[in-house]
C-alpha positions as CSV (number, residue, x, y, z in Angstrom):
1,X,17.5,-2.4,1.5
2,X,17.9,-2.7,-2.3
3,X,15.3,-2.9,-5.0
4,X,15.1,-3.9,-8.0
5,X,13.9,-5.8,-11.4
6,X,14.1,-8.7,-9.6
7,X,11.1,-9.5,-8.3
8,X,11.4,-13.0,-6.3
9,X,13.8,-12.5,-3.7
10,X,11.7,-11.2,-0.4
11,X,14.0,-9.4,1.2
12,X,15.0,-10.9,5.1
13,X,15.6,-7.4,6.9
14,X,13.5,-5.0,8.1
15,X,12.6,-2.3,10.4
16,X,9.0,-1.5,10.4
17,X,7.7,-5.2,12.2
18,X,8.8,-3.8,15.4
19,X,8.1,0.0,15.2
20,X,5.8,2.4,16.2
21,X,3.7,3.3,13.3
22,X,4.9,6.0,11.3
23,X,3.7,9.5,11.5
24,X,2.4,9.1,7.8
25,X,0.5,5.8,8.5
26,X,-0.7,7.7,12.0
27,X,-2.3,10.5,9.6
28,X,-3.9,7.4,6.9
29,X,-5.7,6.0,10.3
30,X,-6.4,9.3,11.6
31,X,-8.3,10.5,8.2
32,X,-9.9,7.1,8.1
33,X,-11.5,7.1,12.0
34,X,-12.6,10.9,11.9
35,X,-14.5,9.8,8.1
36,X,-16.2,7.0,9.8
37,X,-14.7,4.9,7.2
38,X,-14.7,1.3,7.9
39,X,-14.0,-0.5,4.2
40,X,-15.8,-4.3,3.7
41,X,-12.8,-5.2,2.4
42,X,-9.3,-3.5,2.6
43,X,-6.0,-4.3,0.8
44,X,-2.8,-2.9,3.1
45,X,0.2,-2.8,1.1
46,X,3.8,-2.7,3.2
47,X,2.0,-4.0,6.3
48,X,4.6,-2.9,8.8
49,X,3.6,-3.1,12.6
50,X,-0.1,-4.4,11.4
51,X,-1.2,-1.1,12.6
52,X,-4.6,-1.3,10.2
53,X,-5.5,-4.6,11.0
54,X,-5.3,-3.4,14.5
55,X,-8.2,-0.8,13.7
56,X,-10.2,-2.6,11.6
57,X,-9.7,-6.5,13.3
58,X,-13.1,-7.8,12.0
59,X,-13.0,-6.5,8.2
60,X,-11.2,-9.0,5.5
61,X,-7.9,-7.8,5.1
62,X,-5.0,-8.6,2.8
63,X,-1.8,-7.4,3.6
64,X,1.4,-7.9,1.3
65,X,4.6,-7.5,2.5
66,X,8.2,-7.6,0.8
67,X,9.6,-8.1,3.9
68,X,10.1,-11.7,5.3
69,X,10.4,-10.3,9.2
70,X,7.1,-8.3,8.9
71,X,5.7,-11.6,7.4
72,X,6.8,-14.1,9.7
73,X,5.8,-11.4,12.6
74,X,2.3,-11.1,11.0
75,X,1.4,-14.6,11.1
76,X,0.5,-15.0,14.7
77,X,-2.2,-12.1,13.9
78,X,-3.4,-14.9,10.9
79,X,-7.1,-15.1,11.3
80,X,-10.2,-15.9,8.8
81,X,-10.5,-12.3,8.1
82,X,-6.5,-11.7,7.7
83,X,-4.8,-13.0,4.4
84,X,-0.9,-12.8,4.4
85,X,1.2,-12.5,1.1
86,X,4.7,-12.0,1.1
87,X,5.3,-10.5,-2.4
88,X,6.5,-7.6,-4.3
89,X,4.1,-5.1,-5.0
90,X,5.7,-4.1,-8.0
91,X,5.8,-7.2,-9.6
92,X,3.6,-7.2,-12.8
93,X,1.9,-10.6,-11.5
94,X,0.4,-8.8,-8.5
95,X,-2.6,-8.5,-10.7
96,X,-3.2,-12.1,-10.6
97,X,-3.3,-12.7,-7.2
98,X,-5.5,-9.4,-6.1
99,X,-9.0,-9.4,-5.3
100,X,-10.4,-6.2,-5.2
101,X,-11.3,-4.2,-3.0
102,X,-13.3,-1.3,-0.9
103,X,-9.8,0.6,0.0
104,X,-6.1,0.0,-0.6
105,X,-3.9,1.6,1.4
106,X,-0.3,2.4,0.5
107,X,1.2,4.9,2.3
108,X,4.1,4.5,-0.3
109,X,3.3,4.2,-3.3
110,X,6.6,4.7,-5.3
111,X,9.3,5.4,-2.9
112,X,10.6,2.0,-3.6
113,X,10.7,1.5,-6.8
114,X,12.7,-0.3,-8.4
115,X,12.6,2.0,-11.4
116,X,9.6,4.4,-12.6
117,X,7.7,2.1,-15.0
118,X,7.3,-0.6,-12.5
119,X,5.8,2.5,-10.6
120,X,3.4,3.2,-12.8
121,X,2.8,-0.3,-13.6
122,X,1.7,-0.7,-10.3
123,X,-0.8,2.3,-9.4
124,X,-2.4,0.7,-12.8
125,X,-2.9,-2.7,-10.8
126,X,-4.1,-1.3,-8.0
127,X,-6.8,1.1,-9.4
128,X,-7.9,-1.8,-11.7
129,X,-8.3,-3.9,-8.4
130,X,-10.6,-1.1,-7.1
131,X,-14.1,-1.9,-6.8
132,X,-16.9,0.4,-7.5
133,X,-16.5,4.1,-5.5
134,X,-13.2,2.2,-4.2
135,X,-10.5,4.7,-3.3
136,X,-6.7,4.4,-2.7
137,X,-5.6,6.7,0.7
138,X,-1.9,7.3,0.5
139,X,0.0,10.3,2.5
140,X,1.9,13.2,0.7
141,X,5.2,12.7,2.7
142,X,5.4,9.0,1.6
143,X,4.5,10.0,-1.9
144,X,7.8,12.4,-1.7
145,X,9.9,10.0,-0.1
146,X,12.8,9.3,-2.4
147,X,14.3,5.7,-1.5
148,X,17.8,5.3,-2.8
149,X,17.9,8.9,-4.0
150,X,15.2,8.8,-6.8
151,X,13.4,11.7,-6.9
152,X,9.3,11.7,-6.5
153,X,6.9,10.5,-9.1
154,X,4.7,13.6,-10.7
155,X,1.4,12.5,-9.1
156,X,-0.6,14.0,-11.9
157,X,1.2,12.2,-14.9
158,X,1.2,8.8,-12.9
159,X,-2.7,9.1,-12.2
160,X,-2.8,10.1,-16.2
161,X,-1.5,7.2,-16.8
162,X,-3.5,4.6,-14.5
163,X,-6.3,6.8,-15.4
164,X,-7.1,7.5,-12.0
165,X,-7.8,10.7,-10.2
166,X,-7.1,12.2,-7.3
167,X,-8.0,14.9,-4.3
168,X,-5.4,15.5,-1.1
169,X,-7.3,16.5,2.2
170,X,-4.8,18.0,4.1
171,X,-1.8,15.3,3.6
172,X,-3.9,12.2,2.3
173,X,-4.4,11.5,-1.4
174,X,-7.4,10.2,-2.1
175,X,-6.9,8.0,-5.5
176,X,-10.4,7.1,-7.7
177,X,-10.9,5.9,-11.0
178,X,-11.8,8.3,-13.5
């Protein structure tokens, strides 16, 4: 895989459409089943194996996806409470196709980046598209992840500057706005 500035070409391969779910998504479903917590509304970023709208079948979901394969797999799932985007979440235009929403999860928030100010760009769209007491859950081993050898994003200065904050139980961050 390669990112970058250019934000219109979905890229055609993938892995994650016809794998287990990871051990850090495992952990975001995990945190979210032993809270009780079963959002109105949910945004799932990176939708993978659809492994959230598994859980949580008669919520409205929205789940973007970069990835053509995890899109084309993901619309047999298509129902009136699952909405399919294949986009970039980094793309600054993201913001004017969101709704918002109870919970957004993104188990990866800047691994990959194409470059750090699309980064912070993003978690700025995202808490924006927060509704009231809405929270982002994300996993501490994604956050670290370092796709084509960038190194992580200080989660303190990138919250600074989405003016969001945030709490970790055990390996989930919790993401608010201030």
């Amino acid at each position: 895989m390669h990112y970058s500035c250019d934000f219109y070409n979905p890229i055609k391969e993938s892995v994650w459409e016809n794998r287990e779910p990871t051990d850090d998504e495992k952990r975001i479903a995990n945190y979210l089943l032993r809270n009780n917590i079963v959002p109105n509304n949910l945004l799932h970023m990176g939708i993978g194996n659809n492994l959230f709208y598994s859980l949580f079948k008669n919520i409205q979901i929205t789940g973007i996806t970069l990835s053509l394969k995890e899109y084309e797999k993901a619309l047999h799932f298509r129902d009136k409470n699952y909405k399919i985007i294949l986009f970039d979440k980094y793309n600054p235009n993201l913001f004017n196709i969101l709704d918002t929403y109870d919970y957004i999860i993104d188990n990866n928030i800047c691994s990959y980046r194409c470059c750090d100010q699309h980064a912070y760009a993003y978690l700025t769209i995202i808490v924006k598209k927060l509704k009231e007491n809405g929270k982002i859950i994300s996993e501490i081993n994604g956050w670290n992840y370092g796709f084509n050898s960038r190194p992580p994003i200080n989660l303190d200065s990138i919250c600074d500057f989405a003016e969001a904050k945030y709490k970790i139980d055990n390996q989930i961050i919790i993401i608010e706005k201030k």
